[in-house]
DRENPA-541845 format. One record per atom (N, C-alpha, C, O): y, z, x; atom name; residue number from 1. Coordinates in Angstrom, 3 decimals. Layout:
c2,c3,c1,atomo,num
Y,Z,X,CA,NUM
...
//
This chain:
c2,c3,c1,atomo,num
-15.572,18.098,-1.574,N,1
-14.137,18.078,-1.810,CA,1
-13.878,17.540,-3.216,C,1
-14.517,16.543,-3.551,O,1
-13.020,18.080,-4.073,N,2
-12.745,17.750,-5.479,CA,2
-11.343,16.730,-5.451,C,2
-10.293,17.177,-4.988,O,2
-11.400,15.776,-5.815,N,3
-9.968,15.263,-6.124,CA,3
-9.747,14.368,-7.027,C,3
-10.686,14.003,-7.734,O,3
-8.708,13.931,-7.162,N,4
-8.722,12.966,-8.605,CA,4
-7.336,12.215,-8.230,C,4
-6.158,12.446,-7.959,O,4
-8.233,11.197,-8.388,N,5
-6.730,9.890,-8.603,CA,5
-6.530,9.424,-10.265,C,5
-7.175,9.276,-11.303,O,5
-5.131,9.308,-9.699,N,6
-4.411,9.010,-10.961,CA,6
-3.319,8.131,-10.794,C,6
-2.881,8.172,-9.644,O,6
-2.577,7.151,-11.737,N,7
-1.429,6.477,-11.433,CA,7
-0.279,7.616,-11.428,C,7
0.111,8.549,-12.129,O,7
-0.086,7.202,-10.647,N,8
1.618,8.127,-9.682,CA,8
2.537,8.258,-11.216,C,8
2.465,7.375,-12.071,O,8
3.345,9.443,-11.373,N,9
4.530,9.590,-11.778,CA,9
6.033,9.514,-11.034,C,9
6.056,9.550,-9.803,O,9
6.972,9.435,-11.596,N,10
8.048,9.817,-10.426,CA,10
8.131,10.728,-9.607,C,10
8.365,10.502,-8.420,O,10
7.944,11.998,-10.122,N,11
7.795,13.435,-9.753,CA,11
7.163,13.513,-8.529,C,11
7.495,14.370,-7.711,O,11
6.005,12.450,-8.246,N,12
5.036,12.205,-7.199,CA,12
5.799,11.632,-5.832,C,12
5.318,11.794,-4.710,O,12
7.204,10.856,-6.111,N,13
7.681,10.074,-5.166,CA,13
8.114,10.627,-4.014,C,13
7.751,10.005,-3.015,O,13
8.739,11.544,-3.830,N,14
8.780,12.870,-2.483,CA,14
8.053,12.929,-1.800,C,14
8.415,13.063,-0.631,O,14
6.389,12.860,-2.144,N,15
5.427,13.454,-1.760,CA,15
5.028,11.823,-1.233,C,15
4.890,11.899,-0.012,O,15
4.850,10.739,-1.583,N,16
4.636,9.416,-1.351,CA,16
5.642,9.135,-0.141,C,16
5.138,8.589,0.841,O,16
6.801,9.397,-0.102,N,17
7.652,9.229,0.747,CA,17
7.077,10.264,1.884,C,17
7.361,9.745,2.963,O,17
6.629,11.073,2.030,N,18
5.937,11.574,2.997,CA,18
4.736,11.071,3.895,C,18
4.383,11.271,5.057,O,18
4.261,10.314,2.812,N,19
3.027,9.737,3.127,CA,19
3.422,8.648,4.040,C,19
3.102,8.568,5.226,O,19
4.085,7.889,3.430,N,20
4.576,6.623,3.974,CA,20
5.301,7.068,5.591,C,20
5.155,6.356,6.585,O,20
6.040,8.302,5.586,N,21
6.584,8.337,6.815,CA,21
5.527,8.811,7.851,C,21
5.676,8.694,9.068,O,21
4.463,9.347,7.253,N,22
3.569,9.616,8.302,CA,22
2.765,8.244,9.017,C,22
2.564,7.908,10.185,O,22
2.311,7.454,7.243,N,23
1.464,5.947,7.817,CA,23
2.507,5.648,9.136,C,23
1.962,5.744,10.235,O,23
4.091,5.261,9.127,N,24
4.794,5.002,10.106,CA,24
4.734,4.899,11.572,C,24
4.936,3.908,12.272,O,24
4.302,6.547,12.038,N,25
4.094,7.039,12.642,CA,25
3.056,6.784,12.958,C,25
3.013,6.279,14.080,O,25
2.026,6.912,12.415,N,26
0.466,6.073,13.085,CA,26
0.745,4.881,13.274,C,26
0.071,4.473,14.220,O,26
1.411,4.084,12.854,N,27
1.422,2.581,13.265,CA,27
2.436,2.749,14.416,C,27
2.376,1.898,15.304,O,27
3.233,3.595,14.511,N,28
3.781,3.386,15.721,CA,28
5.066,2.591,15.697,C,28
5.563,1.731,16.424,O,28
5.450,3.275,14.463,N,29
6.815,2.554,14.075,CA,29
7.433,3.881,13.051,C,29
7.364,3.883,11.822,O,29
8.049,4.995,13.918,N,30
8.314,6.232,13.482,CA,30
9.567,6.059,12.647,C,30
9.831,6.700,11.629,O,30
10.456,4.918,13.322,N,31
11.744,4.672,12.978,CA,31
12.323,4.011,12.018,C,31
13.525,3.940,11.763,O,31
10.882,3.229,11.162,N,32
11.019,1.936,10.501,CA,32
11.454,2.094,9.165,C,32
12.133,1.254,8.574,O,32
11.095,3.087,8.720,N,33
10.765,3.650,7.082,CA,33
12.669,3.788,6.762,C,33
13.488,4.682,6.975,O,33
12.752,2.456,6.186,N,34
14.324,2.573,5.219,CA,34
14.592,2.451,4.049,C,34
15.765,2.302,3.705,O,34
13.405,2.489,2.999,N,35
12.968,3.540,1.924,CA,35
13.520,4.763,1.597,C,35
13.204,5.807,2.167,O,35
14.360,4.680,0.673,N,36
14.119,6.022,0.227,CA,36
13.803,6.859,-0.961,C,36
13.606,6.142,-1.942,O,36
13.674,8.283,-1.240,N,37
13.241,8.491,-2.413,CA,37
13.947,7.930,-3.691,C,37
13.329,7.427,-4.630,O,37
14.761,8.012,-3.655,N,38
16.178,7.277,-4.605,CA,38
15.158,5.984,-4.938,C,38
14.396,6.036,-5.904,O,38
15.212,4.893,-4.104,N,39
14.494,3.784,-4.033,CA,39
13.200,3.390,-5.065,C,39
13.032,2.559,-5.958,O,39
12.363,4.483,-4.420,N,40
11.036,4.711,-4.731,CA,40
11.313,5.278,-6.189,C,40
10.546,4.977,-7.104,O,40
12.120,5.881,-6.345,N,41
12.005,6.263,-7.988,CA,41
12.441,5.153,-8.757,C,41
11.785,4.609,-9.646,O,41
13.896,4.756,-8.267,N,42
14.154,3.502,-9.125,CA,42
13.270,2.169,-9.259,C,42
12.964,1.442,-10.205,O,42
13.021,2.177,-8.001,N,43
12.356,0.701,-7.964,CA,43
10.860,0.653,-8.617,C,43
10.197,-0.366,-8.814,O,43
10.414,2.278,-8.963,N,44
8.901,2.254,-9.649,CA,44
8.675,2.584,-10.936,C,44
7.695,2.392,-11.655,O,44
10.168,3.336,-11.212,N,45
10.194,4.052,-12.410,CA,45
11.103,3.241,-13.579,C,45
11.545,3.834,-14.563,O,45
11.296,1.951,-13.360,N,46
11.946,1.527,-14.431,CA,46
11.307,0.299,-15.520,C,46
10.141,-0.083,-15.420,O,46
12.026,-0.107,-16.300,N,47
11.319,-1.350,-17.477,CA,47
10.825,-2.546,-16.831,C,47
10.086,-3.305,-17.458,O,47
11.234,-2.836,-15.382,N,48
10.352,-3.539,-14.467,CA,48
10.084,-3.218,-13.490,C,48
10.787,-3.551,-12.537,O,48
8.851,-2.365,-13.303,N,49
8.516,-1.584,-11.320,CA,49
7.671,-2.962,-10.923,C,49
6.919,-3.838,-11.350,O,49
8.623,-2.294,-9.398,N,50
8.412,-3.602,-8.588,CA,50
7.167,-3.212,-7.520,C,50
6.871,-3.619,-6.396,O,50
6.519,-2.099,-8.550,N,51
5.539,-1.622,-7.431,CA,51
4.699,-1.220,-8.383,C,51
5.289,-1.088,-9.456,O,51
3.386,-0.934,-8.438,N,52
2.161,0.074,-9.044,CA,52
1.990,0.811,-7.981,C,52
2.215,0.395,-6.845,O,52
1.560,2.018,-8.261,N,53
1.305,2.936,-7.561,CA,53
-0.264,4.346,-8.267,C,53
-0.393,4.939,-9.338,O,53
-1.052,4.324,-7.074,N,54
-2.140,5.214,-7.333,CA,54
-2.240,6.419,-6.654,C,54
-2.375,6.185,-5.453,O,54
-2.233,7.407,-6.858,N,55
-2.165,9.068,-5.969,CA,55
-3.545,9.192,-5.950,C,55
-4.263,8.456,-6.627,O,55
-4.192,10.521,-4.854,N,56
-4.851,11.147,-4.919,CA,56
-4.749,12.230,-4.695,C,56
-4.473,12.506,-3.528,O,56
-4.875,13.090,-5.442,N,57
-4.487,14.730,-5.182,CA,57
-5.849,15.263,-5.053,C,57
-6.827,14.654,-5.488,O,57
-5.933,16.654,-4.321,N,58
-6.783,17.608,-3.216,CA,58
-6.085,18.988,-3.896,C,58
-5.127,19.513,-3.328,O,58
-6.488,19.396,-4.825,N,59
-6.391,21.059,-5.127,CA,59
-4.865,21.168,-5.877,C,59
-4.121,22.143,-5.976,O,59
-4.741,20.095,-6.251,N,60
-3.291,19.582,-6.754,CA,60
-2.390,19.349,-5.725,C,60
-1.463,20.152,-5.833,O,60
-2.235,18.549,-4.696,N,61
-1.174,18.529,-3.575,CA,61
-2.065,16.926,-3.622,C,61
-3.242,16.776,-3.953,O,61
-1.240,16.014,-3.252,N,62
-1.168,14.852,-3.343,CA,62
-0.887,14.293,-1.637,C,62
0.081,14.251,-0.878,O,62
-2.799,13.793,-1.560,N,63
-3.214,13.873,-0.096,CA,63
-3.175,12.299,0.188,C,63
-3.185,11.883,1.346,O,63
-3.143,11.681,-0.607,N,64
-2.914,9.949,-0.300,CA,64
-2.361,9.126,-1.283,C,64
-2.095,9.588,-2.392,O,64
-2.095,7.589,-0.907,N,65
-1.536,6.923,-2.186,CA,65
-1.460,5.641,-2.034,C,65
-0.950,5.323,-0.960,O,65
-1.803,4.701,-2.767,N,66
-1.774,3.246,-2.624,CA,66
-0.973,3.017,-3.533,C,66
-0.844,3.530,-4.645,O,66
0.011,1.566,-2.597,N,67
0.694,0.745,-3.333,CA,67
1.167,-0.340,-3.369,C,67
1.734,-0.744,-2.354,O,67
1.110,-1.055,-4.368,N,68
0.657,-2.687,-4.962,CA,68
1.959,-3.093,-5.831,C,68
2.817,-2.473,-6.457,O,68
1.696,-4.332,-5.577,N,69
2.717,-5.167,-6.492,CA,69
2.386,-6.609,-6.527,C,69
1.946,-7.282,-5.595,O,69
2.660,-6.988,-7.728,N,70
1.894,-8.635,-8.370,CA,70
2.365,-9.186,-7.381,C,70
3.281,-8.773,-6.669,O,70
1.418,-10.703,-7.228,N,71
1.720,-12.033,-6.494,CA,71
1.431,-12.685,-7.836,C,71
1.009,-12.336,-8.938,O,71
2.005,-14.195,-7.016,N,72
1.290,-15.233,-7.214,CA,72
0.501,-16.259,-6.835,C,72
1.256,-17.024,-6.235,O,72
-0.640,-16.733,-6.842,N,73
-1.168,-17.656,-5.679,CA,73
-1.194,-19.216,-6.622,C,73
-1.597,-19.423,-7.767,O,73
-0.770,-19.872,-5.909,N,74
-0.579,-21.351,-6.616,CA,74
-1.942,-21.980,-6.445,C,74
-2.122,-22.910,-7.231,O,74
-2.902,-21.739,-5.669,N,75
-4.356,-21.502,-5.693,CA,75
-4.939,-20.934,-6.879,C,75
-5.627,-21.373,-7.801,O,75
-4.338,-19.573,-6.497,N,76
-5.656,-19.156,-7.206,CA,76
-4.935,-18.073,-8.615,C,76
-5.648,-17.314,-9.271,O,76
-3.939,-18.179,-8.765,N,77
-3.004,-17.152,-9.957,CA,77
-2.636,-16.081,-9.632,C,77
-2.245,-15.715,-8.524,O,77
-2.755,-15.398,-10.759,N,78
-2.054,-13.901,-10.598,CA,78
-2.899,-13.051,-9.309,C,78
-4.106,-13.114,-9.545,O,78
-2.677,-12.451,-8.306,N,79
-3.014,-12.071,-7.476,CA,79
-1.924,-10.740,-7.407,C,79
-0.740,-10.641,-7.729,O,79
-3.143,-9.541,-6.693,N,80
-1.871,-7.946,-6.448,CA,80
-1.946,-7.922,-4.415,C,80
-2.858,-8.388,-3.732,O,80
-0.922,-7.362,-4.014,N,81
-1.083,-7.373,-3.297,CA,81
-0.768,-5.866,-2.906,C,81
0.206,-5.355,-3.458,O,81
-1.629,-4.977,-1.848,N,82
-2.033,-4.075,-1.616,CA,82
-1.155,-3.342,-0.257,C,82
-1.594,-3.242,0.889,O,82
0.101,-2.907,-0.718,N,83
1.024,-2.700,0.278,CA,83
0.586,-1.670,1.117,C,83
0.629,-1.813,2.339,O,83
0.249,-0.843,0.694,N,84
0.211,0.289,2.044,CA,84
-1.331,1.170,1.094,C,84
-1.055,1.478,-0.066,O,84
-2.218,1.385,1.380,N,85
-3.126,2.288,1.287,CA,85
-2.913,3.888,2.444,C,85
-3.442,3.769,3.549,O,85
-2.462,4.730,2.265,N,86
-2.224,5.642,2.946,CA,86
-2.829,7.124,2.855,C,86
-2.475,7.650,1.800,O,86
-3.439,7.751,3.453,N,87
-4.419,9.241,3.355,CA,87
-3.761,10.548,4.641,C,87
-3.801,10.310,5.848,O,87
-3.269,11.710,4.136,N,88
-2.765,12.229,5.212,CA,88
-3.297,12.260,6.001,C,88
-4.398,11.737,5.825,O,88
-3.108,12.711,7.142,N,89
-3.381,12.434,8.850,CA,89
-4.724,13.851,8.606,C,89
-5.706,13.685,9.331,O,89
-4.779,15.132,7.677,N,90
-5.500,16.188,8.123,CA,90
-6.679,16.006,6.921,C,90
-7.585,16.839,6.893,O,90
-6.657,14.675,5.718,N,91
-7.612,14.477,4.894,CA,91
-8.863,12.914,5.885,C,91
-10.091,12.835,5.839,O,91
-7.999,12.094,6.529,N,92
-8.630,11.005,6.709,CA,92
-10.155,11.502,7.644,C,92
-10.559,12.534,8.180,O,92
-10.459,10.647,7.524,N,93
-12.247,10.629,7.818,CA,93
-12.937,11.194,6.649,C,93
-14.124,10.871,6.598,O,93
-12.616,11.776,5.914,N,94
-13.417,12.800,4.531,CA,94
-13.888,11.642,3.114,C,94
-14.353,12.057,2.052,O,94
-13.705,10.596,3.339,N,95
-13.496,9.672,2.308,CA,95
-12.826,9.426,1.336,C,95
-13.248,8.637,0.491,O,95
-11.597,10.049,1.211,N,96
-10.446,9.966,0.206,CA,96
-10.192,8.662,0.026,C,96
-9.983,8.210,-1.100,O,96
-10.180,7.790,1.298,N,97
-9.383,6.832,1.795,CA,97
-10.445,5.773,1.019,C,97
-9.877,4.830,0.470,O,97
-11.741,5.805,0.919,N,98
-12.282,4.675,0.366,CA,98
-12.580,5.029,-1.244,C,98
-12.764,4.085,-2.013,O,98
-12.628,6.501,-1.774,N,99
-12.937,6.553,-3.085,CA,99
-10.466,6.318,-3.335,C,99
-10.276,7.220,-4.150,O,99
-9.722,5.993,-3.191,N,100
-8.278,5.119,-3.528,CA,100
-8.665,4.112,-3.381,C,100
-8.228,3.386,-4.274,O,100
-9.752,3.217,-2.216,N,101
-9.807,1.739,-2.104,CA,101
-10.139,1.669,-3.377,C,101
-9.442,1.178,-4.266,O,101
-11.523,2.299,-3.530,N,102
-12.000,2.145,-4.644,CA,102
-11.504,2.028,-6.138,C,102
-11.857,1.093,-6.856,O,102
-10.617,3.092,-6.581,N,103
-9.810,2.671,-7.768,CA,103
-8.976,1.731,-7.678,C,103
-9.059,1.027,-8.685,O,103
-7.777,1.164,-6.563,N,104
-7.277,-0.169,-6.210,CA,104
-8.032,-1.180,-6.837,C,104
-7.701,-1.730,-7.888,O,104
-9.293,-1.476,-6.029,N,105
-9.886,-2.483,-6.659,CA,105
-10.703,-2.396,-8.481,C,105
-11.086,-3.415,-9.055,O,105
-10.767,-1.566,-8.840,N,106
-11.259,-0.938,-9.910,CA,106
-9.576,-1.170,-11.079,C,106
-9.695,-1.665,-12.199,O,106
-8.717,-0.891,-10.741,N,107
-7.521,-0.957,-11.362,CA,107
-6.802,-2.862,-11.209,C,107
-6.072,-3.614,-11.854,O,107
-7.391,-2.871,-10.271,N,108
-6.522,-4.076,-10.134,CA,108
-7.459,-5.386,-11.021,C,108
-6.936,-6.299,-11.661,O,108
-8.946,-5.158,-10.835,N,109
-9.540,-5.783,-11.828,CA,109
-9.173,-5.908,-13.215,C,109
-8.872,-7.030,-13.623,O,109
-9.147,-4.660,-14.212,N,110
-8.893,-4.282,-15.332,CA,110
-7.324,-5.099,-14.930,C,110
-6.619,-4.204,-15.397,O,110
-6.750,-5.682,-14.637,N,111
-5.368,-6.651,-14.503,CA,111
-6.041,-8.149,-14.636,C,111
-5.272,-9.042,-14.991,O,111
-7.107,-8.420,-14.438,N,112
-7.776,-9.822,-14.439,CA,112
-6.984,-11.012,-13.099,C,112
-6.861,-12.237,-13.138,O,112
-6.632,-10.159,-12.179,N,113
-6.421,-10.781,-10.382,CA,113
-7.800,-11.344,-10.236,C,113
-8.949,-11.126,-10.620,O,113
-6.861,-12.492,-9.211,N,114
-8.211,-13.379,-9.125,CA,114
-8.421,-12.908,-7.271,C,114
-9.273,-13.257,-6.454,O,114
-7.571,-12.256,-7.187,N,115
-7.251,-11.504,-5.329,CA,115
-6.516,-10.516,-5.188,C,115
-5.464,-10.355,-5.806,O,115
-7.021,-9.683,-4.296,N,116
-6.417,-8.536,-3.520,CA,116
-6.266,-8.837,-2.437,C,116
-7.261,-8.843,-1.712,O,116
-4.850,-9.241,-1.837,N,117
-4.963,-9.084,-0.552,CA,117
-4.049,-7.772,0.120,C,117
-3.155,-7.225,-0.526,O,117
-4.373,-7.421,1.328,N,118
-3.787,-6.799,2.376,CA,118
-3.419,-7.183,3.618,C,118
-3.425,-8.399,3.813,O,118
-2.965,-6.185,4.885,N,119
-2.965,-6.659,6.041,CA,119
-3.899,-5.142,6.941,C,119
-4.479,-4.223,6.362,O,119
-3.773,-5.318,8.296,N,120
-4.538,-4.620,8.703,CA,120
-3.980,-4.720,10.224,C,120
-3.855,-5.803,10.795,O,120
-3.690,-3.603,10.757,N,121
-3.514,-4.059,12.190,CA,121
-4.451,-3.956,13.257,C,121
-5.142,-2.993,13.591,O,121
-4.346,-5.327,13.837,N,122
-5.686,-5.325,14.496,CA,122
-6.075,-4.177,15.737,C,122
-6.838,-4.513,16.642,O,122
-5.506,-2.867,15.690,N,123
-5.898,-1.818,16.583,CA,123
-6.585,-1.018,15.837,C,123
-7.231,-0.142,16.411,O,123
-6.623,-1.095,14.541,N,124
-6.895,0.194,13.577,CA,124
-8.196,-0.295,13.202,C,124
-8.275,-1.114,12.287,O,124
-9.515,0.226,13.969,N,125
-10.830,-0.627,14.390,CA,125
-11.338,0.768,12.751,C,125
-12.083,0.031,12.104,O,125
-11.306,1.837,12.125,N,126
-11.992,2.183,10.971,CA,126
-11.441,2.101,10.126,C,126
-11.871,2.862,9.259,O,126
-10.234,1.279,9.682,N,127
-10.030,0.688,8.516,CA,127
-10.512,-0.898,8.564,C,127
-10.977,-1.437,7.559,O,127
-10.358,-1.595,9.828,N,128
-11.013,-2.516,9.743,CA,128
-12.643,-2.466,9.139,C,128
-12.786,-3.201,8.161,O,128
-13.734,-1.811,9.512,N,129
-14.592,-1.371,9.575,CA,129
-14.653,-1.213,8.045,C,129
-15.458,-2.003,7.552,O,129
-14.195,-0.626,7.383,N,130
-14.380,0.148,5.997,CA,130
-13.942,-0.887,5.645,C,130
-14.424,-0.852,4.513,O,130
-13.247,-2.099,5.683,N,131
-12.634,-3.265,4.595,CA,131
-14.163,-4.574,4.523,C,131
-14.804,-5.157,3.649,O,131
-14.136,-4.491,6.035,N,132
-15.959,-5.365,6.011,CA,132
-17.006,-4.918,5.281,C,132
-17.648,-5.725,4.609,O,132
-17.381,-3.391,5.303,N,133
-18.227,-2.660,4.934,CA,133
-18.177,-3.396,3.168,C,133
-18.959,-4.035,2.465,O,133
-16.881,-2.890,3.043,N,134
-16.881,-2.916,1.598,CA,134
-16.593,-4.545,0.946,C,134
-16.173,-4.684,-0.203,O,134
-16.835,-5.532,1.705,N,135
-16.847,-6.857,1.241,CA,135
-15.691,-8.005,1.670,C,135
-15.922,-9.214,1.667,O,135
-14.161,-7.279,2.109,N,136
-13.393,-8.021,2.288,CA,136
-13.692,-8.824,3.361,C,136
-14.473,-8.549,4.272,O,136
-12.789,-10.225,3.170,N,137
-12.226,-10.801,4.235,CA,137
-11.267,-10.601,5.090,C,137
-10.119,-10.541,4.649,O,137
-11.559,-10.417,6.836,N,138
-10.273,-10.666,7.427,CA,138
-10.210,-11.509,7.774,C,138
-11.153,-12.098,8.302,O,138
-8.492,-12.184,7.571,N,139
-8.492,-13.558,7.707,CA,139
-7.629,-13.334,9.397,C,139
-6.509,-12.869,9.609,O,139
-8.527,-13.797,10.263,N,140
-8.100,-13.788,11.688,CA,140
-7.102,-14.385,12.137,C,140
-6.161,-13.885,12.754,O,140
-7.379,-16.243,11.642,N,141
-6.773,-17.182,11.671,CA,141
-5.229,-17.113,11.073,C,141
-4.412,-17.804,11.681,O,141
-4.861,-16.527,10.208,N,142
-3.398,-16.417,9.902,CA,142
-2.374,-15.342,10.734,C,142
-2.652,-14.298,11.322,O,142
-1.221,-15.956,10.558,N,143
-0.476,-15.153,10.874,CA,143
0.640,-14.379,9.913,C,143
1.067,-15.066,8.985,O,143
1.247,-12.798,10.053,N,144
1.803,-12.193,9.072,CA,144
3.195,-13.203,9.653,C,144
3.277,-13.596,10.817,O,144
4.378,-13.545,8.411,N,145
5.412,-13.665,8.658,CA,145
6.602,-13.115,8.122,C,145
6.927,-13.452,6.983,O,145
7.407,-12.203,8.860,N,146
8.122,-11.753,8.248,CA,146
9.839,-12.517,8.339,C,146
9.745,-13.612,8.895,O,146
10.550,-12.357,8.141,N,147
12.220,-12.553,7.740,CA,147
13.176,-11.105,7.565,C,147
13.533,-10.629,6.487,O,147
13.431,-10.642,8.717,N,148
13.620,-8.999,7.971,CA,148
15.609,-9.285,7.681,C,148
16.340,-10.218,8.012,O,148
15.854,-8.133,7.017,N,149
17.461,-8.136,6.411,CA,149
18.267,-8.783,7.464,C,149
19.419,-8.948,7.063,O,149
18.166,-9.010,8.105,N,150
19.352,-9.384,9.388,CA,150
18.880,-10.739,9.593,C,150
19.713,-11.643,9.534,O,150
17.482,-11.053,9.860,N,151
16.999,-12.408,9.572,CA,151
17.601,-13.326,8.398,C,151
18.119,-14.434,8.533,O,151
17.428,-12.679,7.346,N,152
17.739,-13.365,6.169,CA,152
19.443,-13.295,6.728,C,152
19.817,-14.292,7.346,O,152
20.302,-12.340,6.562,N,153
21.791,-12.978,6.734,CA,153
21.745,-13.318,7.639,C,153
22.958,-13.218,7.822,O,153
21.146,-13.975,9.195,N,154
21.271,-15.018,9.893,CA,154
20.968,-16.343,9.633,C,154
21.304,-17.386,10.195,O,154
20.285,-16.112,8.696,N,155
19.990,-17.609,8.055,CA,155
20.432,-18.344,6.919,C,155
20.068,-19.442,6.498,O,155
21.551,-17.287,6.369,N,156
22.358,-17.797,5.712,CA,156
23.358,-18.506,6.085,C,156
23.697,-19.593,5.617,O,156
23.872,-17.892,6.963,N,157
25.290,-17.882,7.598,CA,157
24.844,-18.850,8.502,C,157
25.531,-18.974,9.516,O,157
23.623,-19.738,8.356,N,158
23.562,-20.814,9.182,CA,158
23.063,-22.034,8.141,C,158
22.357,-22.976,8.501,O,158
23.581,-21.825,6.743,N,159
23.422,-22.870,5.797,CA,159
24.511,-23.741,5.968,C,159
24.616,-24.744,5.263,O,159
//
């Protein structure tokens, strides 16, 4: 299979927004995705993107895509963190999915991060698998915490 990753253009964001609604759907959260392309262009395409973004295109059609955006760790510094790694549903198993890990970590180096982190849900036993393989840590012991939009104005409105 021939393909080539490259950092995403705008033009690409349609096609990312696809991606993302499919990851959705495998996680089992069809409904969740309140993103939109509008979003994804502004929020990546301007004098500060609040995102990096990596494609992989398959015969020119754009079959997966990872995407990242800086941290900070008061530990350990500048750190990226690895929002969604995503491969369509009719490319995965073929290795697309680990030659994108692969530039992720390859790109995010050339940034001089002292960490990559991600998350992983603990049902999804061959991405788990492929993150060990390839060196990461899962950190068992923590928990994800979120605050979602309605959270946050409930917790205002209780200042």
């Amino acid at each position: 299979m021939n393909f080539t990753i490259r950092k995403a253009v705008k033009e690409d964001m349609s096609r990312v927004l696809d991606l993302i609604n499919q990851l959705a759907i495998f996680e089992k959260e069809p409904d969740a995705v309140e993103v939109t392309l509008q979003d994804l262009e502004n929020d990546g395409f301007n004098e500060n993107p609040a995102f990096e973004c990596l494609i992989a295109e398959v015969n020119g059609k754009v079959e997966g895509t990872a995407i990242m955006f800086h941290r900070y760790s008061t530990w350990k510094g500048k750190i990226l963190h690895l929002e969604d790694l995503v491969v369509s549903e009719d490319m995965r198993g073929l290795g697309l999915g680990t030659a994108l890990l692969d530039e992720v970590v390859k790109f995010d180096h050339t940034l001089g991060v002292k960490r990559i982190n991600w998350e992983v849900l603990n049902w999804n036993a061959p991405a788990i698998n492929l993150y060990e393989k390839k060196g990461a840590q899962i950190l068992r012991d923590w928990n994800v915490v979120h605050l979602n939009e309605k959270g946050i104005k409930d917790y205002i409105s209780k200042l």
